[in-house]
C-alpha positions in Angstrom: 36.6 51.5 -59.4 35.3 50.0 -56.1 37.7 50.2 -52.8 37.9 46.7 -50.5 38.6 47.3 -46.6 37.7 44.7 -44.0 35.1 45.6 -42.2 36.1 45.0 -38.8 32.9 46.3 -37.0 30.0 43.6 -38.9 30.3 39.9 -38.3 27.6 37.4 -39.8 27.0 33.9 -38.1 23.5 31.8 -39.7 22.4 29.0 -37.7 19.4 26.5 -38.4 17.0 25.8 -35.1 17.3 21.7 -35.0 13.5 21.5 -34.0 12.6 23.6 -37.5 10.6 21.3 -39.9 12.4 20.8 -43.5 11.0 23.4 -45.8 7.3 23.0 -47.3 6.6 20.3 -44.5 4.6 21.9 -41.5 4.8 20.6 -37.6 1.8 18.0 -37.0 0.8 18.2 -33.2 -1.4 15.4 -32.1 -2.0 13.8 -29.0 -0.4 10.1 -27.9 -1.0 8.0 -24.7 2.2 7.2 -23.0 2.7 3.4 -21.6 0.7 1.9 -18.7 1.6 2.8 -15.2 2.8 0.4 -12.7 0.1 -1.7 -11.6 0.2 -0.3 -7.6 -1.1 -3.4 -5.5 0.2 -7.2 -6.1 -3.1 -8.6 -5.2 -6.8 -7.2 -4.4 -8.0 -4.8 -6.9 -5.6 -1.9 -8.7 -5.8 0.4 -11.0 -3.4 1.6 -13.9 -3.3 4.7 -15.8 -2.2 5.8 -18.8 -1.7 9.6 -19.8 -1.7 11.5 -23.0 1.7 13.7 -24.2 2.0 15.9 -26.9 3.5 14.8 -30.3 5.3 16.5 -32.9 5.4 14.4 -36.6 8.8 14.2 -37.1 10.4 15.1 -33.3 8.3 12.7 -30.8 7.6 14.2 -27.4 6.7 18.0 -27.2 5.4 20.3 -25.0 1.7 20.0 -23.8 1.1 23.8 -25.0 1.5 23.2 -29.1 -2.0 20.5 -28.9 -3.7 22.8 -26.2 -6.2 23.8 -29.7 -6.8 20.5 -29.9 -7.9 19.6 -26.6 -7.2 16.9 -24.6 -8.3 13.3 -24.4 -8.8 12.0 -21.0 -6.9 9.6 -19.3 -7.4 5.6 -19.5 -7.6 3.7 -16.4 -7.9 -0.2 -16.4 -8.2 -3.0 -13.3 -5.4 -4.9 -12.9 -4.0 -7.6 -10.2 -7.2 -9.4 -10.2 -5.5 -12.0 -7.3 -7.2 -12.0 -4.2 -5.2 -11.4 -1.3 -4.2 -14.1 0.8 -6.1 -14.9 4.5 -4.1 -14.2 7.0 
């Protein structure tokens, strides 16, 4: 015959991490450019940029560290604000 006493000194709590991937599907880290900057100048010549961030699959925006094996793409600049300035 088995005895049954609490067991006041053992308590169990299980929690799921909300960045974990479902189960059987791995993270996919990739890199994405982010939107063009401001264009800094309202006439003349200016130039925008636009950076890359690190993506998860399934959670968007990560931390730069997870695609460090993959390396970085550089940085796109274009011209923009092609209107010459006025005479003054």
């Amino acid at each position: 015959m088995l005895f049954y006493e609490n067991n006041p000194g053992l308590y169990y709590e299980y929690t799921i991490h909300q960045e974990a991937s479902p189960p059987g599907m791995a993270s996919e880290f990739s890199w994405a450019y982010g939107a063009w900057t401001e264009c800094p100048v309202t006439c003349g010549r200016g130039i925008q940029k636009q950076t890359v961030h690190c993506t998860e699959r399934l959670h968007g925006t990560v931390d730069s560290r997870y695609c460090e094996f993959l390396g970085p793409p550089e940085d796109r600049q274009r011209i923009c604000s092609r209107e010459p300035c006025p005479a003054m």
